[in-house]
SEVEX-356306 format. One record per residue: x, y, z negated of N, C-alpha, C in turn; residue in three letters. Coordinates in Angstrom, 3 decimals. Atoms other than C-alpha are relative to their C-alpha. Example, Ala and Ser with C-alpha at 12.3 -4.5 7.8 and 13.67 -1.06 7.14 Angstrom:
// SEVEX-356306
> 0.890  -1.190  0.000  12.300  -4.500  -7.800  0.900  1.200  0.000  ALA
> -0.820  -1.190  0.060  13.670  -1.060  -7.140  -0.770  1.090  -0.730  SER
//
This chain:
// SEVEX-356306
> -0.814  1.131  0.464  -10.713  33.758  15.309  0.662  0.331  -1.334  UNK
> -0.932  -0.307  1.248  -8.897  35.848  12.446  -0.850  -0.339  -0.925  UNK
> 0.665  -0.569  0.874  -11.751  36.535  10.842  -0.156  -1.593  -0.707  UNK
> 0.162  1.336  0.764  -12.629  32.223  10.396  1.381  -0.732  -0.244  UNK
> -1.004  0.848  0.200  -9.499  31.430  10.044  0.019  0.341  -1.775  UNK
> -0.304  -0.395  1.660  -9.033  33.636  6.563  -1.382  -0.204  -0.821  UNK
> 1.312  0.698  0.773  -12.657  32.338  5.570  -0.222  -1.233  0.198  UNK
> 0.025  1.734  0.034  -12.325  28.672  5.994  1.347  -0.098  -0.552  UNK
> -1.046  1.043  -0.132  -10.091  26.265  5.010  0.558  -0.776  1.375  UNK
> -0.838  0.719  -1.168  -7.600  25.333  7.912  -0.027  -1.193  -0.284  UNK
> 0.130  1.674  0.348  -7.558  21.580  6.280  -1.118  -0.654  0.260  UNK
> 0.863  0.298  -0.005  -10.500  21.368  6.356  -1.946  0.275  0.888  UNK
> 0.795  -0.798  -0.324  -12.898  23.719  7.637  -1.069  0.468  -0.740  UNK
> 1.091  -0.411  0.874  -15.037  24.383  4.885  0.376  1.240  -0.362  UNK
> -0.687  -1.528  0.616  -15.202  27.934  3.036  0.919  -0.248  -0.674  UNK
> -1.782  -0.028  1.166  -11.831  28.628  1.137  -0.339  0.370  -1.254  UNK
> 0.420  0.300  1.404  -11.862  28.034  -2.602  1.653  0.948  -0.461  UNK
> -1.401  0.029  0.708  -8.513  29.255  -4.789  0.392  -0.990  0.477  UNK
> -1.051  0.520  -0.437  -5.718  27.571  -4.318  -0.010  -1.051  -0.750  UNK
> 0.064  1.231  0.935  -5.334  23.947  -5.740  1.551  0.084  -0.385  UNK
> -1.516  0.116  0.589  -2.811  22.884  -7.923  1.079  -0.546  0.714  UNK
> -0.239  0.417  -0.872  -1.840  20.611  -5.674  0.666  0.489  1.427  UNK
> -0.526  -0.725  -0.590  -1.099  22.811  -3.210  0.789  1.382  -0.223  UNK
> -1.331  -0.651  0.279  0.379  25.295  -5.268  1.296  -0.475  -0.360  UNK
> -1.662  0.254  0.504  3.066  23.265  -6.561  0.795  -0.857  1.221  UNK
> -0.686  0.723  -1.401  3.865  21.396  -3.085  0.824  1.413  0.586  UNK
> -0.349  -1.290  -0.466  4.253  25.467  -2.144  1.363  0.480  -0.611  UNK
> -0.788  -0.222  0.410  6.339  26.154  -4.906  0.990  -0.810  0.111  UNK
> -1.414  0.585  -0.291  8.745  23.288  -4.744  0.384  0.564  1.347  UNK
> -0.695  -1.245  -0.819  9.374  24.206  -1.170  0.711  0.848  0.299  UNK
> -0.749  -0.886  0.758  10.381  26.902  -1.942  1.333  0.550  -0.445  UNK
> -1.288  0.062  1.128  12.600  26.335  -4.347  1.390  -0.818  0.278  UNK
> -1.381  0.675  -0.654  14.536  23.963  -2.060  0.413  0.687  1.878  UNK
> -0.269  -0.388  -1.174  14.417  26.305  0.810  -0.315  -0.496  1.358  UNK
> 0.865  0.893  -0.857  12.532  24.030  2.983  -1.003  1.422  0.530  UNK
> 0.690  -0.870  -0.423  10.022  27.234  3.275  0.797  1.393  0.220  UNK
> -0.261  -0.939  -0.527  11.009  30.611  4.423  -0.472  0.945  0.544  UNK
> 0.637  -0.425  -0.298  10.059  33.628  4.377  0.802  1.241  0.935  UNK
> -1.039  -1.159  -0.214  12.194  36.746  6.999  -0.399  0.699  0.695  UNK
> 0.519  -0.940  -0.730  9.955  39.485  7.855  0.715  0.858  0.407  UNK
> 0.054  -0.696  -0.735  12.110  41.479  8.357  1.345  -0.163  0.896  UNK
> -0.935  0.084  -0.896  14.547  39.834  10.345  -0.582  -1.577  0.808  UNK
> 1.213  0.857  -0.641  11.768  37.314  12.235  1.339  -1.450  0.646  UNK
> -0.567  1.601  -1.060  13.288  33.468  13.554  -0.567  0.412  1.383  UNK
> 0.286  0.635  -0.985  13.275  32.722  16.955  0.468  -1.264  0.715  UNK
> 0.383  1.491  -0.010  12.271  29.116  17.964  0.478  -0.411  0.809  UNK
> -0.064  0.594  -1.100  13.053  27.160  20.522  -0.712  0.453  1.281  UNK
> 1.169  -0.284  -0.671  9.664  27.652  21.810  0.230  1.706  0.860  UNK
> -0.357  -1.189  -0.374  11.056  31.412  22.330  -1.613  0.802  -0.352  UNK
> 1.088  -0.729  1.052  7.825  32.199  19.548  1.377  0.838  -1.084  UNK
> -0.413  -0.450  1.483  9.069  34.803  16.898  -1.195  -0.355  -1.286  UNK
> 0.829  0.712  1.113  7.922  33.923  13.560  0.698  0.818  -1.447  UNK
> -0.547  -0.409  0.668  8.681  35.846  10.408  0.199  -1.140  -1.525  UNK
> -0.122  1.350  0.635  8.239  32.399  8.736  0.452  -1.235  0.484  UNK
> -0.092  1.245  -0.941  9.746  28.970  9.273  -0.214  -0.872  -1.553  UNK
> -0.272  0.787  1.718  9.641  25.914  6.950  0.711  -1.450  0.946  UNK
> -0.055  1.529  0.232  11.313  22.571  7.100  0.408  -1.369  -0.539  UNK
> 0.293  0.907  0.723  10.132  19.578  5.693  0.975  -1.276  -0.087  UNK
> -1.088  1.694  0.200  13.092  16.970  6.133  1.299  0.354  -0.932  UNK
> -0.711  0.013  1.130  14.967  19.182  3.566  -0.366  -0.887  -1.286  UNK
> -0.267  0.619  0.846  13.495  17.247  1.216  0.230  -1.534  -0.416  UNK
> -0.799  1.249  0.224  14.703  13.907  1.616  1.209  -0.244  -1.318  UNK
> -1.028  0.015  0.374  17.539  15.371  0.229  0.159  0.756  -1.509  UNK
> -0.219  -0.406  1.534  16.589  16.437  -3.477  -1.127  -0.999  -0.663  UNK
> 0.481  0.944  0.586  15.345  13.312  -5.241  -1.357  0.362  -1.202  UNK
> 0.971  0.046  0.483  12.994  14.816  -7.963  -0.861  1.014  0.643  UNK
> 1.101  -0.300  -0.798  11.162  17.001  -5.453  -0.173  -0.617  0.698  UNK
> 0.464  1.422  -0.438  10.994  14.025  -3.769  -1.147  -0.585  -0.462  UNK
> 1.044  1.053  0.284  9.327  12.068  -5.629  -1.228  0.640  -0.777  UNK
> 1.512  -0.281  0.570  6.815  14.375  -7.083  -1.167  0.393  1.214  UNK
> 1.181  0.142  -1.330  5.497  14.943  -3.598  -0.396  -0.910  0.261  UNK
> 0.762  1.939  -0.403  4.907  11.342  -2.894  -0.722  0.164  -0.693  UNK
> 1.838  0.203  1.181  3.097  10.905  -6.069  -0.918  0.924  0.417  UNK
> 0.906  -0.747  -1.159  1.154  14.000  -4.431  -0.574  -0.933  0.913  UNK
> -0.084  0.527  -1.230  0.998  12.358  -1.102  -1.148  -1.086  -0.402  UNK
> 0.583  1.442  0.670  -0.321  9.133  -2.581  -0.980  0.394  -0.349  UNK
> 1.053  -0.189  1.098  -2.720  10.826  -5.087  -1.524  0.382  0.997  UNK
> 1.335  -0.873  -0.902  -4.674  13.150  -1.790  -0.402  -1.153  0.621  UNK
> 0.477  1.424  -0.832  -4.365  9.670  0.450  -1.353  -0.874  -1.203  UNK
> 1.372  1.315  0.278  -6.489  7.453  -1.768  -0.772  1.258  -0.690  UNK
> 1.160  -0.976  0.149  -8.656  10.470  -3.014  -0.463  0.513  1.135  UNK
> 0.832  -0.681  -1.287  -9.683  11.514  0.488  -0.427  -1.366  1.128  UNK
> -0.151  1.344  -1.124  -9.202  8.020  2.467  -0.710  -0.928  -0.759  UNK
> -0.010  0.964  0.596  -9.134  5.567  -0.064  0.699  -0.961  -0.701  UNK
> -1.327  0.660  0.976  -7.550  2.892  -2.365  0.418  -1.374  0.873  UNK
> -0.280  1.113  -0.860  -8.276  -0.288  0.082  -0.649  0.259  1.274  UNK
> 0.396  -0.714  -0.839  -9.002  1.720  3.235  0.905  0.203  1.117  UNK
> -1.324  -0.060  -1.090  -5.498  1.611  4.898  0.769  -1.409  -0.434  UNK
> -0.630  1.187  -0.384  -3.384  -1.538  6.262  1.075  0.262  -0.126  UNK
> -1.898  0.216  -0.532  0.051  -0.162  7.129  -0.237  1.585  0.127  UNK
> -0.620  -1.346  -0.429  1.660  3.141  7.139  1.152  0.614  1.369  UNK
> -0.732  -0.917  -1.147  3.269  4.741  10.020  0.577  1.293  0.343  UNK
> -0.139  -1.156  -0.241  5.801  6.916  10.535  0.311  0.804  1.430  UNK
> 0.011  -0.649  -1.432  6.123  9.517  13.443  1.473  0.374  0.444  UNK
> -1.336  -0.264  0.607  9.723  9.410  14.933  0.279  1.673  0.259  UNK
> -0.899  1.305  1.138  11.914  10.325  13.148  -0.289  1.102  -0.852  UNK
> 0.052  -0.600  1.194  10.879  12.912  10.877  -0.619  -0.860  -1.096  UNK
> 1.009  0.490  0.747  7.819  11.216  9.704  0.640  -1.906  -0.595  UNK
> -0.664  1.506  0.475  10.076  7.622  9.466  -0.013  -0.052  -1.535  UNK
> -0.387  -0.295  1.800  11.700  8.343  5.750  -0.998  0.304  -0.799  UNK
> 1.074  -0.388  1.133  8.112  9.897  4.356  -0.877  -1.692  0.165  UNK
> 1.068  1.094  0.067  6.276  6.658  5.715  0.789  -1.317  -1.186  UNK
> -0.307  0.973  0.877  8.610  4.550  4.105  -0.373  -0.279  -1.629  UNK
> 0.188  -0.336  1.276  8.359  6.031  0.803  -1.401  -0.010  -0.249  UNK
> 1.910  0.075  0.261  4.533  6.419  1.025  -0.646  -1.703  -0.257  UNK
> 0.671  1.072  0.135  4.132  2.963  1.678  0.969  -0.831  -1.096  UNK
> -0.053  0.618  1.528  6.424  1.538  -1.080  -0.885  0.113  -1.196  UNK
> 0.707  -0.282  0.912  4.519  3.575  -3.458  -1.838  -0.691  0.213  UNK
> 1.707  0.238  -0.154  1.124  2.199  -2.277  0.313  -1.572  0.177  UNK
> -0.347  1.131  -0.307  2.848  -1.502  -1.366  -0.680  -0.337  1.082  UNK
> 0.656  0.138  -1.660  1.540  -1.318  2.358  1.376  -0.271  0.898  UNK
> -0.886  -0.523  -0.885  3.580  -2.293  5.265  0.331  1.421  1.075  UNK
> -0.307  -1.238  -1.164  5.698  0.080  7.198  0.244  -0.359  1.188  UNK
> -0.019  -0.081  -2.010  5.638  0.873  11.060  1.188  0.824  0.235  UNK
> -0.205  -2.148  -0.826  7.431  4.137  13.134  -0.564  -0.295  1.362  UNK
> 0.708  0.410  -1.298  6.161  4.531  15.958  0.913  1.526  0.934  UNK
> -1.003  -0.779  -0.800  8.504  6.055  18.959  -0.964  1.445  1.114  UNK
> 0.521  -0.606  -0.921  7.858  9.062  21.242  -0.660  -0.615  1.333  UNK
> 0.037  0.555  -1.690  8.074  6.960  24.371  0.488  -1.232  -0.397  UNK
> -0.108  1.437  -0.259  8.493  3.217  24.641  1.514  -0.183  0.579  UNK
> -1.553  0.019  -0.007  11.811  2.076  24.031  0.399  -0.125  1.544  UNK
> -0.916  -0.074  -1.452  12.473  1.676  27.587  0.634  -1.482  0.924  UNK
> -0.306  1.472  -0.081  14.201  -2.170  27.294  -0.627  -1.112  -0.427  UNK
> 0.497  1.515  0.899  13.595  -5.679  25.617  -1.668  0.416  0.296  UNK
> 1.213  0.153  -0.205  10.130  -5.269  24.742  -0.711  0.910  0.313  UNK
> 0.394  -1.396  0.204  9.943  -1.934  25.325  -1.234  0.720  -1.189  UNK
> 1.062  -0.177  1.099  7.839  -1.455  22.476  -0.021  1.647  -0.608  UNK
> 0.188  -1.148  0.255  6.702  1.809  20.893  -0.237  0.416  -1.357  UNK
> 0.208  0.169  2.167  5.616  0.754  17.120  1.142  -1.386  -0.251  UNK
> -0.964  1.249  0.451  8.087  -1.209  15.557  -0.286  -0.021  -1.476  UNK
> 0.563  0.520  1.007  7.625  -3.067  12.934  -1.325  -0.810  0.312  UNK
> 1.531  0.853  -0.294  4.467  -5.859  12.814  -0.506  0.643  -0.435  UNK
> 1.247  -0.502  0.351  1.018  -4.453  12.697  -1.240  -1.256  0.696  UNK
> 0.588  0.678  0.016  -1.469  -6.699  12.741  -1.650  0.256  1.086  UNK
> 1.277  -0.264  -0.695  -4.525  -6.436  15.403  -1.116  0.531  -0.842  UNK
> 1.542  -0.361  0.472  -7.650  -4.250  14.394  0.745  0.786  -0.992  UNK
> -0.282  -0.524  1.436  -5.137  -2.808  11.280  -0.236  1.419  0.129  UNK
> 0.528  -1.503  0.056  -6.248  0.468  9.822  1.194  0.644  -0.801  UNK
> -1.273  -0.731  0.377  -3.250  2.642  10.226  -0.255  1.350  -0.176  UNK
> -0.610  -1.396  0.362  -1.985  5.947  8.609  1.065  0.407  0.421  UNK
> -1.466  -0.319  -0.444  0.303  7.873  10.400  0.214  1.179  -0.639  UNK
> -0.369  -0.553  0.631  2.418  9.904  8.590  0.905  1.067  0.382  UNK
> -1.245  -0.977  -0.898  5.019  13.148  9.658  -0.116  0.779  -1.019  UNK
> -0.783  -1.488  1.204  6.571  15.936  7.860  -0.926  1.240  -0.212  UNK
> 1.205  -0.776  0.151  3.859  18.241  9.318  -0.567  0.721  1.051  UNK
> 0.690  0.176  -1.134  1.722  19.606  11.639  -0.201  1.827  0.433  UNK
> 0.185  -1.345  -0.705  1.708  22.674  13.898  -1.540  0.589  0.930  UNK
> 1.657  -0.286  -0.914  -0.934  22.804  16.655  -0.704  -1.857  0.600  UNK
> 0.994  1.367  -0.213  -1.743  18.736  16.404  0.739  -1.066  0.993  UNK
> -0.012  1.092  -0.989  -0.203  17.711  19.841  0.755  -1.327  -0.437  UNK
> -0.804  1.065  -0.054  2.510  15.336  18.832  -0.654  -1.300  -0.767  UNK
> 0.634  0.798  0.751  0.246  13.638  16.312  -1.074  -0.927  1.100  UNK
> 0.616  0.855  -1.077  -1.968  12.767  19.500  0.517  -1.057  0.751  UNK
> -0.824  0.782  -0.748  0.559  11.440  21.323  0.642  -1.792  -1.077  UNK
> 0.240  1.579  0.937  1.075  8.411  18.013  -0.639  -0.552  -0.396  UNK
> 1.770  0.672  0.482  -2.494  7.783  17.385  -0.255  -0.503  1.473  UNK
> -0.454  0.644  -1.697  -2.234  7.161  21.530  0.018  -1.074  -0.415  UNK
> -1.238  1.840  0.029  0.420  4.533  20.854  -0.386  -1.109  -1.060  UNK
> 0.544  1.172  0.280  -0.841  3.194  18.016  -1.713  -1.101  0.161  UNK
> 1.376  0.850  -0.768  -4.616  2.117  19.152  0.581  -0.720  1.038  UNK
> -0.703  0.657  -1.810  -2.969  0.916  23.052  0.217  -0.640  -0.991  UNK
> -0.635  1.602  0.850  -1.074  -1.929  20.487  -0.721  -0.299  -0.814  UNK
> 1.494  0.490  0.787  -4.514  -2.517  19.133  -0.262  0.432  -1.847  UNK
> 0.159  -0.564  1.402  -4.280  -0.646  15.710  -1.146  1.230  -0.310  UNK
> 1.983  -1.098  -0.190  -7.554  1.592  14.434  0.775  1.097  -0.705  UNK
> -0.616  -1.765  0.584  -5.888  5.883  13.507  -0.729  0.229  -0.065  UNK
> 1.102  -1.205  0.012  -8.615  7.951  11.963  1.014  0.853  -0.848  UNK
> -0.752  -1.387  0.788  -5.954  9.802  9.463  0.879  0.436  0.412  UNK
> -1.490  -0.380  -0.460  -2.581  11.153  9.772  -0.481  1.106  -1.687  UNK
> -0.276  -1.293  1.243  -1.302  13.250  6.729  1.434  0.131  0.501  UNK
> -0.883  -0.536  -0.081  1.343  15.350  6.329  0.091  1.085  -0.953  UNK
> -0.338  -0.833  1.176  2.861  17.511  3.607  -0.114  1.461  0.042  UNK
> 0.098  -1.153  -0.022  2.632  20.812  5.304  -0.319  -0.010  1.930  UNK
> 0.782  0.208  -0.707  0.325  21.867  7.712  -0.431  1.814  0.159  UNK
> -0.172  -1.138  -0.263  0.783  25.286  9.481  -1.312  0.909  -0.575  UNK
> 1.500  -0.508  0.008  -3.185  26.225  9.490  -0.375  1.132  0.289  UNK
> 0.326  -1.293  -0.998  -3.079  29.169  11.811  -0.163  -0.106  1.307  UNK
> 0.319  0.192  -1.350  -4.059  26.998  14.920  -1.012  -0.714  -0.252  UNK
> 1.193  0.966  0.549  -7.367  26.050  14.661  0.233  -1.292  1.237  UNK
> 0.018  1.166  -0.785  -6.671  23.310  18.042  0.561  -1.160  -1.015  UNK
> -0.159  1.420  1.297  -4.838  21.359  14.938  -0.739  -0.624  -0.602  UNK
> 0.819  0.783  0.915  -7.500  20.268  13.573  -0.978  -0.256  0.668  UNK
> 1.135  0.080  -0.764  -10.194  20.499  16.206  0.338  -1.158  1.440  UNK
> -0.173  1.051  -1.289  -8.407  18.734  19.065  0.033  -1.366  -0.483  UNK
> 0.188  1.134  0.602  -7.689  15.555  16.622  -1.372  -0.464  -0.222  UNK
> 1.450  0.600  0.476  -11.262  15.564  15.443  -0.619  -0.069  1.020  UNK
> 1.081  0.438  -0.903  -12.581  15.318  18.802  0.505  -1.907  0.946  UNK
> -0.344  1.680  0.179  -10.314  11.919  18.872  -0.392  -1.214  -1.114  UNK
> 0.711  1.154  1.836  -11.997  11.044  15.183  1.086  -0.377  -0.781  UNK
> -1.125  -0.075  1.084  -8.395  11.824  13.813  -0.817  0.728  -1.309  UNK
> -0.133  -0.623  1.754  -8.676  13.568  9.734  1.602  0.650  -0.095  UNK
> -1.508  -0.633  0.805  -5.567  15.989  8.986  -0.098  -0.012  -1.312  UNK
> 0.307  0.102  1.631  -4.807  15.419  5.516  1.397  0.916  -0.100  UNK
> -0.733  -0.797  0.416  -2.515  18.005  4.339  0.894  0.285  -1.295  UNK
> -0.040  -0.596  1.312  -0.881  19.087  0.612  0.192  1.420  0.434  UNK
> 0.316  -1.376  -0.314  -0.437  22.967  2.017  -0.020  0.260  1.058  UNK
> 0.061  -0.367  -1.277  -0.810  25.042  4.781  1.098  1.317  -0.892  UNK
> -0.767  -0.852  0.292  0.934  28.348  4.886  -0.591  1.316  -0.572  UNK
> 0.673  -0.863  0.590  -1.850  30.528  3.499  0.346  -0.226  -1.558  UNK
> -0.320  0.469  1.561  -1.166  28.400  0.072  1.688  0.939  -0.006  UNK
> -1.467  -0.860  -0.082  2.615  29.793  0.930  0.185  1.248  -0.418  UNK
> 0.111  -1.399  0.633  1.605  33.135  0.798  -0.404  0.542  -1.093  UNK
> 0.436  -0.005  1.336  -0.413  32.549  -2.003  0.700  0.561  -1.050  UNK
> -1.419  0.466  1.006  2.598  31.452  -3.930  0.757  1.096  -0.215  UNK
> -1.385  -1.176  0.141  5.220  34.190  -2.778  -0.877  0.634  -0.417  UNK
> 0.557  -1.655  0.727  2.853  36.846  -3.515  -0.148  0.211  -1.651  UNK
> 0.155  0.215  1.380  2.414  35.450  -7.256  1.320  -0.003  -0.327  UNK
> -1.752  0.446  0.694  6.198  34.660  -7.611  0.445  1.353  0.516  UNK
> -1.053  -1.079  0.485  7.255  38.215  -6.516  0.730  -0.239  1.726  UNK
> -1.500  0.172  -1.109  9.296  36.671  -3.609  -0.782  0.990  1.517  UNK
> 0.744  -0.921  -0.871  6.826  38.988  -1.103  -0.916  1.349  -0.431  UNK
> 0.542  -0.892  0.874  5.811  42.560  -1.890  -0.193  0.921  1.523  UNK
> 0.593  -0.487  -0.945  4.277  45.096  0.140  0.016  0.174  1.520  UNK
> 0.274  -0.127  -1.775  4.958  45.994  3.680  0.671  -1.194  0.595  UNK
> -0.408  1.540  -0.638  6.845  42.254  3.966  -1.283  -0.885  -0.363  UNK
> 1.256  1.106  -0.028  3.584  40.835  2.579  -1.108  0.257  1.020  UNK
> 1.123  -0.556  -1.157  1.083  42.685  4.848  0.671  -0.583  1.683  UNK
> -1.082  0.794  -0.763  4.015  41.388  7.724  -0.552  -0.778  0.140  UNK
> 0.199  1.889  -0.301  3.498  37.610  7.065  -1.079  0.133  -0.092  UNK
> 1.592  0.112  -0.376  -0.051  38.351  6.586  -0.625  0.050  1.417  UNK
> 0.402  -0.644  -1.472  -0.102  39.793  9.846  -0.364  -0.706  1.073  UNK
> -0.400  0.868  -0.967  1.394  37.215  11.740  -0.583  -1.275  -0.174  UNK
> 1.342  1.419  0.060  -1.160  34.013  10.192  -0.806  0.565  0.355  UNK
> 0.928  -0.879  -0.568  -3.365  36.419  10.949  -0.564  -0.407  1.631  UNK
> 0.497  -0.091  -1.356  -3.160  36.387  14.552  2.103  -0.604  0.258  UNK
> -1.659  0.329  0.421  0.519  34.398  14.986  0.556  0.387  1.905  UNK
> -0.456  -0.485  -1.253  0.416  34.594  18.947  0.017  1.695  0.414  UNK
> -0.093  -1.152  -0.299  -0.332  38.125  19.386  1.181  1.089  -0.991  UNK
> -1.128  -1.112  0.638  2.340  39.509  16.842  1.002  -0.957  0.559  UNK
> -1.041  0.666  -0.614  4.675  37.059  18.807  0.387  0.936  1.229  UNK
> 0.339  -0.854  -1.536  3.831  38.855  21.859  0.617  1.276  -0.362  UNK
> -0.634  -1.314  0.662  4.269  42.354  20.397  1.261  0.174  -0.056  UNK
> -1.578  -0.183  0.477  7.824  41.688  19.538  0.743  -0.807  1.297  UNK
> -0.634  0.670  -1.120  8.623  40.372  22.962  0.053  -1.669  -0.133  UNK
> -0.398  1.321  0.357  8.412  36.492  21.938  -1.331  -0.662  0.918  UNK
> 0.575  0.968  -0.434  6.365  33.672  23.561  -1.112  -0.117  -0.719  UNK
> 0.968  0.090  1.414  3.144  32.904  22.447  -1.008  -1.161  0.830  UNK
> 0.449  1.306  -0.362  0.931  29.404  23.231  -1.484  0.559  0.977  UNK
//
């Protein structure tokens, strides 16, 4: 598994090319707003009760306006270069991270917006996508980013059941050290669309300095093989 993981593309599955620009500078902002993270040698532990000598997250950037908006324009640019320009109906976000990116995605493209709930509100109509979507519409669901896939299953679910057609889902950052992320969707005829994974991450720090020897061989370690150096250090592992 190590061995295709560091010879493919996690996005994709094809052989791995250099690093796109695209994904280096989604890496570097990041970064730069602390959204990514790198602490080998003092490792997170998750919820999940996984150690991780990396964490990242993506709803810091709501909150710095021109890395904001140069990811959208990103966002936007991979969507209609991989999907299309008149190929999607309505955007959807996943709650509630993915809410705030769908919005913004679909201003910039002038599509309506959805969200679509974990679980069905419960009352009134109990409904689960809010917002109108139109029968047969070809939705994009959208989230902050993607780990090992499941939750993304669980809104491509909800939105087909209320008669809407999911083959994509994007997301801005996209772990790519579980290959079921990408394999369990595609056997639903989902597409992960990505701007980085966390190999581009390492990329990055290792060029910027911010990772140098026995902390880079570390985080290498642990994309490497992320459950078994979880394990090792007493932590949980999937």
């Amino acid at each position: 598994m190590n061995q295709k993981l560091l010879a493919t593309d996690p996005r994709t599955g094809h052989a791995m090319s250099k690093i796109t620009e695209t994904a280096r500078t989604t890496a570097s902002i990041l970064m730069e707003i602390e959204a990514v993270l790198f602490r080998p040698e003092d490792p997170f532990t998750f919820t999940s009760g996984r150690i991780s000598p990396v964490y990242v997250d993506c709803r810091k950037i709501i909150s710095f306006p021109r890395a904001r908006a140069r990811l959208m324009d990103m966002a936007v640019e991979l969507i209609q270069r991989n999907i299309g320009y008149e190929s999607i109906d309505a955007i959807a976000g996943g709650e509630t991270a993915g809410i705030p990116f769908a919005a913004m995605i679909a201003e910039r493209m002038g599509l309506p917006m959805l969200y679509v709930r974990k679980k069905p509100k419960g009352f009134g109509r109990d409904a689960q996508i809010e917002g109108y979507m139109a029968e047969g519409s070809r939705v994009l669901l959208v989230e902050d980013l993607a780990t090992d896939g499941g939750s993304k299953l669980n809104f491509v679910e909800a939105i087909r059941k209320a008669g809407g057609k999911c083959d994509h889902t994007f997301v801005f950052f996209h772990y790519g050290i579980f290959p079921q992320s990408v394999s369990d969707l595609a056997k639903e005829g989902v597409t992960l669309h990505a701007l980085a994974t966390w190999w581009d991450a390492l990329k990055v720090a290792e060029e910027k300095g911010y990772l140098q020897n026995d902390n880079l061989v570390t985080v290498r370690s642990f994309l490497s093989n992320p459950n078994e150096w979880s394990k090792e250090r007493s932590g949980k592992a999937d």
